[in-house]
N, C-alpha and C positions, 0 to 999 in steps of 0.2 A: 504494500500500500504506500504510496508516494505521501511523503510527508507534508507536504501542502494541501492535501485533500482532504476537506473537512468530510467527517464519518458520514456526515447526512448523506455524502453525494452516493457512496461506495456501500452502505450497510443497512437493512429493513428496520433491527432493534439492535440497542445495545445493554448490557448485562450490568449491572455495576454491583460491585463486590465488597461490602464493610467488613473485613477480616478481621477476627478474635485468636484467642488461643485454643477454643475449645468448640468455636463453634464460627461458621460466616452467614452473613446475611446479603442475599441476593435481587436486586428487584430489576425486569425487565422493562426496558423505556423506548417506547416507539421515535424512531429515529426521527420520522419525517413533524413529529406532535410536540414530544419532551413527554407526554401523555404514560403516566404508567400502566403498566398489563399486566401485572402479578409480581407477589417476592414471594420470597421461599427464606429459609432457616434450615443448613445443614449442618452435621457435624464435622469438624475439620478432618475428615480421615480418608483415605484412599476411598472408602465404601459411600464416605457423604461427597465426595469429589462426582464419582458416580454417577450417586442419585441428582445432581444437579446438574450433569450434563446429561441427564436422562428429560429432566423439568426440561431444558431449553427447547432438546429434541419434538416432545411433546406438544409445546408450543407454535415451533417453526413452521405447522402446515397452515394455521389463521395467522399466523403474522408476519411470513418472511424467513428467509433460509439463513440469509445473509446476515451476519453479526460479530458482533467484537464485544471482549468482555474489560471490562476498566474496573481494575482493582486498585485496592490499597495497601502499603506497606509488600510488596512482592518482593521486598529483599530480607522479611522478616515473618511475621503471622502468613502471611500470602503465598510465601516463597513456594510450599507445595500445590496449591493449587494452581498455582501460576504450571508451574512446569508439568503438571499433570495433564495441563489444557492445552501445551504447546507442546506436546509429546502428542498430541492428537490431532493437531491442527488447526488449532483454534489460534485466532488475533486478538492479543492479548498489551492491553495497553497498562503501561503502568503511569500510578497515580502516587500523590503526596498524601501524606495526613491532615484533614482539614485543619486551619485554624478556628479557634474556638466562636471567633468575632464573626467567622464566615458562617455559619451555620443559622440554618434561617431563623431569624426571630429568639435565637439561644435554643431552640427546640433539639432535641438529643433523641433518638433512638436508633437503632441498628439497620431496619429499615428504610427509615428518610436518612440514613447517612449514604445507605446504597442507593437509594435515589439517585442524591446531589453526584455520588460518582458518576454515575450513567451521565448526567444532565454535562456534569462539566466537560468528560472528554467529547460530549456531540458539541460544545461551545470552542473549544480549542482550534485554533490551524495548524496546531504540530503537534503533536503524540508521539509519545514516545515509550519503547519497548523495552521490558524487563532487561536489568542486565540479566548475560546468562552466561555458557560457555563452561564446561568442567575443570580449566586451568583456573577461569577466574576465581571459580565458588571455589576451589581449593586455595588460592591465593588469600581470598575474605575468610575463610575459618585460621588459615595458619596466621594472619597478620593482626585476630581477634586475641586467638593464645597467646603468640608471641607480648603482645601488647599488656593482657594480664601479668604475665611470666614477669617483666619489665617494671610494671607497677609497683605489684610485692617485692618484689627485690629491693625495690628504691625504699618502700614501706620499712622492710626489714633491716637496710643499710642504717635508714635513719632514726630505728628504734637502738640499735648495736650505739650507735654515736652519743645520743642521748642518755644511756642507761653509764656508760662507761665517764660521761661526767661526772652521775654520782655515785660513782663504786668506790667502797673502799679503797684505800690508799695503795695499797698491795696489790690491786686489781689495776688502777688506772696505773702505776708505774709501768706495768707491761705495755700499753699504748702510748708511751710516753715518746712526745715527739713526732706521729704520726698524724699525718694531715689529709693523706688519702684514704675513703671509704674502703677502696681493693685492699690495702695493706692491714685495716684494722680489721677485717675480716680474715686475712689469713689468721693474724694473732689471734683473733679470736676463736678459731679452727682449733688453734694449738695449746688454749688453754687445758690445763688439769686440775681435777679437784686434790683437794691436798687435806688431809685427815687434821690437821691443826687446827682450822679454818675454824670459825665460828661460822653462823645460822645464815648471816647475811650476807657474809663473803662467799662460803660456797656455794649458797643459791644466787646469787650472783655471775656468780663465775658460770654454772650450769646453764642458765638464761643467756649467757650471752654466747657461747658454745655453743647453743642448739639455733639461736638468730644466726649466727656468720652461717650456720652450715646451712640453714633455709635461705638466705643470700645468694649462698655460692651453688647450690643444687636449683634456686628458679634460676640467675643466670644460665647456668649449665644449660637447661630446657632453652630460654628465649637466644640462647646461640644454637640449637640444631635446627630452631624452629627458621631459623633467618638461613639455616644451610638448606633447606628445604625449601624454601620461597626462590633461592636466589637459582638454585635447580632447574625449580617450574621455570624463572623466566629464560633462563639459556636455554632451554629448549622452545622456550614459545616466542618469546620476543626480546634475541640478544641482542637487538639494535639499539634497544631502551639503555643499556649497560653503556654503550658508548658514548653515549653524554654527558659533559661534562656535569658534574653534581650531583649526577644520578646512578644511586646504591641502590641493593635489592631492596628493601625496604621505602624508599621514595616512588621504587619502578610498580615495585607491587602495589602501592596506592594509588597510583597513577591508570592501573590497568584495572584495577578492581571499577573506580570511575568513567572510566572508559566504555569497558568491557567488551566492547565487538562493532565493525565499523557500520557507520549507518545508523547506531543508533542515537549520536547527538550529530545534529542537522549542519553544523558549523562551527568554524574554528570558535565564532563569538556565542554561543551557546554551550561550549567547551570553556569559554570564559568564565560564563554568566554561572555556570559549575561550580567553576573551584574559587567563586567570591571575587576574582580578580575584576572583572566588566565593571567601571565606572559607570556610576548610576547619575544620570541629571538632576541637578538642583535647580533650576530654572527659574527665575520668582520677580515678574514685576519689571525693573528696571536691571535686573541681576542676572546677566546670559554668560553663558560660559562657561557654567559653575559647575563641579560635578563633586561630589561625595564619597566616601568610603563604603563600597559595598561589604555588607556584612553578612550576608545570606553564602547561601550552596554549601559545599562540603567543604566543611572546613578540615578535615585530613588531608584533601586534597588539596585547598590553600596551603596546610603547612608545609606539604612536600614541595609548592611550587615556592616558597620561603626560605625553604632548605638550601632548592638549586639557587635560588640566589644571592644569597649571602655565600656563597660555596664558589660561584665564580665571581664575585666579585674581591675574593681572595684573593682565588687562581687562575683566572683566566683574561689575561692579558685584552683581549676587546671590550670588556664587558670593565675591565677598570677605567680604561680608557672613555667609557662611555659614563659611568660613574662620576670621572672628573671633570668634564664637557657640560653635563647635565647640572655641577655642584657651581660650575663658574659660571651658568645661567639661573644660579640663585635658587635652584631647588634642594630642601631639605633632604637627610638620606632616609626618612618615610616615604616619602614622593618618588624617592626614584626607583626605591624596592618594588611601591604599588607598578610603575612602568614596567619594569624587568622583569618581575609575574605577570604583568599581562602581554611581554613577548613570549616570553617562554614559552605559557599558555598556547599561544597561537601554531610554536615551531613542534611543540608536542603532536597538537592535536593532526599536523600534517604528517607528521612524522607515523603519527598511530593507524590515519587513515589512508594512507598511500604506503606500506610497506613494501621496502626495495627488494629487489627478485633476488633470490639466495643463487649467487654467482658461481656452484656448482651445477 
């Protein structure tokens, strides 16, 4: 379906889908009307997936063959039924989480939420499709662990740091001098309990023992977990690698965003993404003006944040442009906002013209 083609022209009803955990709410919306024709309430399960592609079927001899279904959260509650539906062939439009202010009149049920899905994707001129892809979804669960792995660790470095200021005297001389997290974990690794010790020195000691080893055993994990992403991408997309700035862990967020070509419409909707797309302030006698977008995915802003404080290190053009940019009186906020929003642009080409592997 060509992405300028509003649903109405191409589709009889559309399905719209209020996803839960335990259960989705469905209601059919006459394309050519907004007009509802039924909703249903399944259970989220291969067998309720089913029974509501059984409902539509049922349906489609009064009211049209032709349909697409507009869900919500298809990267989370949705995710199965999304893919159960495009495992079949169904056109499958993915949708946002309303906001609260958008819902009519404040009115809340499961229902008129599946309503308003239906109604919005037949108002749209660009739809747009589920990420999908089996390198991706393994890229989003390893870069979800890794991420936890990464957390705790940080949690547990800075309970080890905190606890070893008030440890007895005896305890804190062994970290004595120590200014790195990695080294006061090793000590900490290496501590012994010692029979002399009073109540609070040895449980001390034991507490801080069993933090460095929880430390050094989640880093352990969120390092195999980054060997196993960086894996996925040389085999899927090692052209990602040779960008300056860009590690497995930048690439992998980058592709998880992404996901597959075709499904963001343009480099500047690739922008509008990852928060970078300046948004107009426009007001009165005030033209010109544009503001700090603060929407999209912001994992994927902070990777394009990464790559740029990364070459403006190390890469010789991008300093040079840096310094051109600071002798025309711009702040270094201002120029970072610019240099995410080329990057943005060299990605999004880069992602959807992949060059022909020259064997």
């Amino acid at each position: 379906m060509n992405s300028l083609t509003r649903l109405t022209e191409v589709v009889d009803v559309v399905i719209g889908v209020d996803t839960h955990v335990h259960t989705h709410s469905a209601a059919m919306v006459a394309a050519g009307t907004g007009g509802v024709i039924e909703d249903l309430t399944i259970a989220a399960t291969g067998q309720g997936y089913a029974e509501l592609v059984e409902w539509a079927d049922d349906l489609a001899g009064e009211h049209g063959t032709l349909r697409a279904w507009a869900i919500e959260g298809t990267g989370s509650h949705g995710a199965g039924l999304a893919r159960y539906l495009r495992e079949r062939g169904e056109v499958v439009i993915e949708l946002d989480r309303p906001e609260r202010a958008k819902r009519r009149n404040g009115a809340k049920s499961d229902p008129l939420d599946a309503v308003r899905a239906a109604r919005e994707a037949l108002s749209r001129t660009r739809v747009g499709t589920p990420r999908q892809g089996v390198e991706r979804q393994a890229l989003s669960v390893l870069l979800a662990a890794r991420r936890s792995a990464v957390e705790a660790t940080g949690v547990a470095q800075r309970q080890l740091f905190s606890l070893v200021i008030a440890a007895p005297e005896a305890v804190r001389a062994r970290f004595a001098g120590q200014k790195k997290l990695k080294s006061m974990v090793a000590t900490g690794i290496a501590l012994r309990v010692q029979a002399t010790w009073d109540l609070e020195t040895t449980t001390t000691v034991t507490v801080l023992r069993n933090l460095a080893r929880r430390a050094r055993t989640l880093q352990a994990e969120a390092d195999a977990y980054e060997k196993q992403i960086k894996a996925i991408i040389k085999d899927w997309r090692p052209d990602l690698l040779d960008q300056i700035g860009v590690g497995p862990i930048v690439a992998a967020v980058v592709l998880c965003a992404w996901s597959h070509p075709g499904r963001i419409h343009s480099e500047a909707g690739f922008a509008m993404l990852a928060g970078v797309a300046p948004i107009e302030a426009t007001s009165g006698q005030v033209v010109n003006r544009h503001r700090l977008n603060r929407y999209g995915d912001r994992q994927l802003n902070r990777a394009l944040h990464t790559i740029a404080i990364t070459r403006q290190r190390r890469h010789q053009p991008t300093r040079d442009y840096t310094e051109k940019r600071t002798s025309q009186g711009k702040n270094p906020r201002e120029i970072r906002r610019c240099l995410k929003r080329y990057i943005a642009r060299d990605l999004y080409r880069l992602l959807e013209h992949r060059p022909l592997d020259p064997t």
